[in-house]
N, C-alpha and C positions, 0 to 999 in steps of 0.2 A: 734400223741397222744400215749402217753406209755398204757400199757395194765393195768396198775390197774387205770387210769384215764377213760378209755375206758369204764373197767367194773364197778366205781362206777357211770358215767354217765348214764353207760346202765341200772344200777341197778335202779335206780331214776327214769328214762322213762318209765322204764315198772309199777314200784306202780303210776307214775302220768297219763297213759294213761289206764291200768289197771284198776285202780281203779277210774278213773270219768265214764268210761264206764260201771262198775259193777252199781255202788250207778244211774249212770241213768235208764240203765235198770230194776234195783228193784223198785224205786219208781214207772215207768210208771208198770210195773207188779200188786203192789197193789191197781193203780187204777182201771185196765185191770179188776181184780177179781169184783169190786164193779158191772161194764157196760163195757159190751166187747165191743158192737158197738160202745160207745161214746169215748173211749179212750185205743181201744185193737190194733191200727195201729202204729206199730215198724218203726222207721226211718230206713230200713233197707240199704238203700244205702249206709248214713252216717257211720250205722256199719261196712258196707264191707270194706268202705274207712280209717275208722278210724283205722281198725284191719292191712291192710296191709302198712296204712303210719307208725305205731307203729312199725309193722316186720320188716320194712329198716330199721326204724331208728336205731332201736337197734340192729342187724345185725351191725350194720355200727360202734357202739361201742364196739362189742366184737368181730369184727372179722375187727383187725386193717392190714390186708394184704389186703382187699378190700374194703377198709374203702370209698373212695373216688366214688365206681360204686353203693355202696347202699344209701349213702346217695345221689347221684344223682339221683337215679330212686326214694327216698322217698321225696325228694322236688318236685320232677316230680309230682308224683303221690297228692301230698299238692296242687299245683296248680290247677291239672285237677279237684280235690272234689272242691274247692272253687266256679272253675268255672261253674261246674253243683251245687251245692248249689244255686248259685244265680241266676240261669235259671228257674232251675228248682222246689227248694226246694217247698214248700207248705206255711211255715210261711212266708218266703222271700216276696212271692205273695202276702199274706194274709195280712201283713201287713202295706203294699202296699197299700191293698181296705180295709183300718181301716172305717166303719162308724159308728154314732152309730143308738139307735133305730130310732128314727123319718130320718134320713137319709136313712135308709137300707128299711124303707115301703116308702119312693119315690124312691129310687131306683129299688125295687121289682115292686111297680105301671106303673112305665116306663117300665119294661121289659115286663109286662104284654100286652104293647099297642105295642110293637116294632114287626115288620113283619120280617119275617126270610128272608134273603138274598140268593139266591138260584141259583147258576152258572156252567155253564159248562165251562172249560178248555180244549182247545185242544193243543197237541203239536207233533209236527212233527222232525223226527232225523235221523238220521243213524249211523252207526258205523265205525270208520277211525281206519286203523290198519294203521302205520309207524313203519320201521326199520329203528336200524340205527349202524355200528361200534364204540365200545369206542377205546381208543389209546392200548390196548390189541390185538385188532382185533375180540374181541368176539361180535358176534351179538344179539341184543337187540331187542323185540315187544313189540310194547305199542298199549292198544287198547283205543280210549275217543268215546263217544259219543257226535255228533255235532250234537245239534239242527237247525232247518235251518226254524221253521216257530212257532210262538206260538197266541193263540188267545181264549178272553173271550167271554164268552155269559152269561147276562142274565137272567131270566126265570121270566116269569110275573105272579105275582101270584094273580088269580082272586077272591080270598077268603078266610076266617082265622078267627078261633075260637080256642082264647086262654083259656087253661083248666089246666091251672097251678094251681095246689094245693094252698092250707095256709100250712107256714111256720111253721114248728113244734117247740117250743122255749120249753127247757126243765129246771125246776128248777130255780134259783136265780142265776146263774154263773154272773157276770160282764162281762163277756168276752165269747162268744161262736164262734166257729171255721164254719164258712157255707159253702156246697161246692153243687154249683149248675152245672148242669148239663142238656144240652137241648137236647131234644125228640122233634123229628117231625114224624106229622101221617101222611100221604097220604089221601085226598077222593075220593070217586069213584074212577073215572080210570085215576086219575091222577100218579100212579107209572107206568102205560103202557105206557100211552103219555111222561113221563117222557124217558122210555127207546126207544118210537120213536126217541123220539128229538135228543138224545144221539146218534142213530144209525144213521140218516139224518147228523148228526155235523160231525161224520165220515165217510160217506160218500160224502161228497162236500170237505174232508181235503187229501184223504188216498191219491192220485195221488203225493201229493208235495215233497213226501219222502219215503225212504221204509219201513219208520216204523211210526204212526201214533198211537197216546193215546187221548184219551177221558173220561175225569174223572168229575164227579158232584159232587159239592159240597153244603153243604145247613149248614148256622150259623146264630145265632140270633143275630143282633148288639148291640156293650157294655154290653155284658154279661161277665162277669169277673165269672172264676171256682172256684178260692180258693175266698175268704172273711173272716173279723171276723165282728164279729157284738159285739160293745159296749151298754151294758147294763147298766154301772155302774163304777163306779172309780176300778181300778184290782190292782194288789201289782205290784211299780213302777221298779221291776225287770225287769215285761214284756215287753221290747221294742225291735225294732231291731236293737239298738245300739250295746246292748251285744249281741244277737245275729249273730251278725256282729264280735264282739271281740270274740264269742265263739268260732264262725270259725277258727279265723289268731291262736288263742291260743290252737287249737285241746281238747279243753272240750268241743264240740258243740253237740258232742251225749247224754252229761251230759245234757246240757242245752236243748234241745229239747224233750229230753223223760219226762223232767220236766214240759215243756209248753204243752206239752201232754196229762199229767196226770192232769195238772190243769186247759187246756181248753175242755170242752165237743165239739163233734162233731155233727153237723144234715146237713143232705141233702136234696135239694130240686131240684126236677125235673121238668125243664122249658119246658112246654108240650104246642107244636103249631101241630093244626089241618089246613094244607090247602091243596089248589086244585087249580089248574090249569085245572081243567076237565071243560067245556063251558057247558055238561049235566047237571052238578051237581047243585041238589039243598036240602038247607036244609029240614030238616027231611020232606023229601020222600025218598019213598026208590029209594036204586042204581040201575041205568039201567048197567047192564050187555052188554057190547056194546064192540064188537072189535074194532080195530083201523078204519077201511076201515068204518066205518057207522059214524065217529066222523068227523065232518065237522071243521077242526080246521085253525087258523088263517095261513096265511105265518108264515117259520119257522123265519124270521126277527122282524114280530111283536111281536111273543112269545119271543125269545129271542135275544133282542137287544144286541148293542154293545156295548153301553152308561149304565151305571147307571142311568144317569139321564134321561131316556127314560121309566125306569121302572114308574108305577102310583100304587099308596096306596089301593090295594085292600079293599073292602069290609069287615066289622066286621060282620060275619054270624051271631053269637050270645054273647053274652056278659057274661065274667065269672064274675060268682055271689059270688064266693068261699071269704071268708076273706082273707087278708093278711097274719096275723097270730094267731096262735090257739095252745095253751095247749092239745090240742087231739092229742097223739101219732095215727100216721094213721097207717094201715096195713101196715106186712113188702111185698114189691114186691120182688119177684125174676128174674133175668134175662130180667129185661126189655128192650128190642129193641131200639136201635135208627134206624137210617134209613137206607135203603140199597145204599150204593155208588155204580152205576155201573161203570165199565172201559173197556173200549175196547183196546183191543192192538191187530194193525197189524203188521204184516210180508209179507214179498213183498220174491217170489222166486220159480222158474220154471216158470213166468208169472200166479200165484195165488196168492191171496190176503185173509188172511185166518185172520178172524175177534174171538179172544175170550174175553169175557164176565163174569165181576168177581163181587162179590158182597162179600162187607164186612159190616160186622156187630158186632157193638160193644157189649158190656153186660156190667150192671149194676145195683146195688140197692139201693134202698129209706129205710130210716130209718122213 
């Protein structure tokens, strides 16, 4: 490529990625001002990705000595944004779970009845170091991690009172963006039994390996994160076709700051109250009870190996809340989802030393 080809190509790349990335960021900016919450969340991966496929590319037209290593790491770099785009992205998904109104209150209704799935995970490994000479004679260590035992549980859950809000629906939009998100409570003492169980799973696992994890997991089935909810016919720009072309065509920061600015956002936090605790009963109050006074089933019956060994616990009480409501609710701050515990052993000097982690997400309700 001669250098004044080089630099009128590069000249063109930079007003054409330059400038769809300006006019997108301005527009979603003006809405930002109207309602921060509803439509003040910047694509910003897209931008990161967009700003430095635009740097190779154009690099690669003005500087025709390395003309061939920038635009190979800027195709590079074209593929891996496409490929997290449609993993990850939020419209990607959302468009994905398109319902409209009368679908999205049977599907809200169903989640409302769905019982949270609640598992324990064990798995067992060690660490393999290999060496080995290349034809240099230089020597080489690799270390992998071999797992050598994995295994489910479980957890049966004796009770559940779902306390999912109404759906906050804001204005006349045709198109609103939903992004739910699930919360589970613990009752009585079922986050103690929860971490017996946990330490018994690791204790009947830790002998098979010298290293031994025990992770709990708790999701509510067919809950999808992103959604949009169809209110009404939208302008027939919005599809994921072009959003699909916006991608291959690098104006997709244009294009999404725009579905942006012109879909509102609300969140709804999917709130399951249960127990596993054989005490508990509703509204009395908690008995305050260590573990050693809690008469509790085999740890086989609590947590089977089968799914289909689990049984439909009990509805403690029945949410009365509507579907959805025009009443903006309070803003929450920092609400808790649940604590995951994890044990990870280590095996050495003939000890076995057990630590205990808890992660805890954050989040908030519009």
């Amino acid at each position: 490529m001669s250098n004044v080809a080089g630099f009128v190509i590069g000249a063109i790349l930079v007003i054409y990625f330059v400038g769809t990335a300006a006019f997108g960021i301005y527009f979603q900016s003006q809405s930002k001002k109207e309602n921060r919450d509803m439509f003040g969340e910047y694509p910003i991966t897209q931008i990161v990705f967009h700003c430095l496929i635009s740097l190779f590319l154009v690099l690669a037209c003005f500087v025709n000595s390395v003309f061939g290593v920038f635009l190979g790491i800027g195709l590079a770099t074209y593929v891996i944004k496409n490929i997290i785009g449609l993993c990850c992205l939020r419209e990607h998904q959302a468009f994905n779970n398109l319902r409209s109104a009368s679908e999205t209150e049977a599907f809200l209704n169903n989640i409302r009845s769905k019982v949270p799935v609640a598992q324990f995970y064990c798995e067992c490994s060690h660490t393999r170091h290999t060496t080995h000479r290349d034809s240099n004679g230089k020597t080489h260590t690799s270390t992998e991690t071999v797992v050598t035992y994995r295994e489910t549980r479980y957890v049966q859950i004796m009770g559940m009172i779902d306390q999912t809000p109404a759906l906050y629906v804001v204005g006349s939009s045709p198109l609103i963006y939903l992004k739910l998100k699930e919360q589970i409570q613990w009752l009585g003492n079922s986050q103690m039994i929860i971490n017996q169980l946990s330490a018994m799973m690791y204790m009947q696992n830790r002998f098979r390996d010298s290293r031994c994890s025990v992770t709990f997991n708790v999701q509510v089935p067919g809950l999808t994160p992103q959604n949009y909810l169809k209110r009404g016919e939208y302008p027939s720009w919005i599809n994921q076709g072009l959003l699909w072309a916006s991608s291959l065509l690098q104006f997709d920061v244009l294009y999404i700051c725009m579905l942006r600015s012109r879909i509102p956002k609300t969140q709804l936090p999917v709130v399951k109250s249960c127990s596993i605790d054989p005490t508990f009963q509703i509204n009395q109050p908690p008995q305050r009870l260590t573990i050693d006074q809690i008469q509790l089933p085999s740890f086989d019956q609590m947590c089977p190996a089968e799914i289909n060994s689990i049984q439909l616990p009990p509805i403690l009480e029945e949410n009365t809340q509507p579907l959805l409501t025009d009443i903006k609710p309070p803003y929450f701050d920092n609400f808790d989802s649940i604590s995951v515990p994890k044990y990870d052993a280590y095996s050495g000097d003939g000890l076995v030393q057990a630590e205990q982690q808890y992660t805890v997400e954050h989040g908030a309700v519009i």
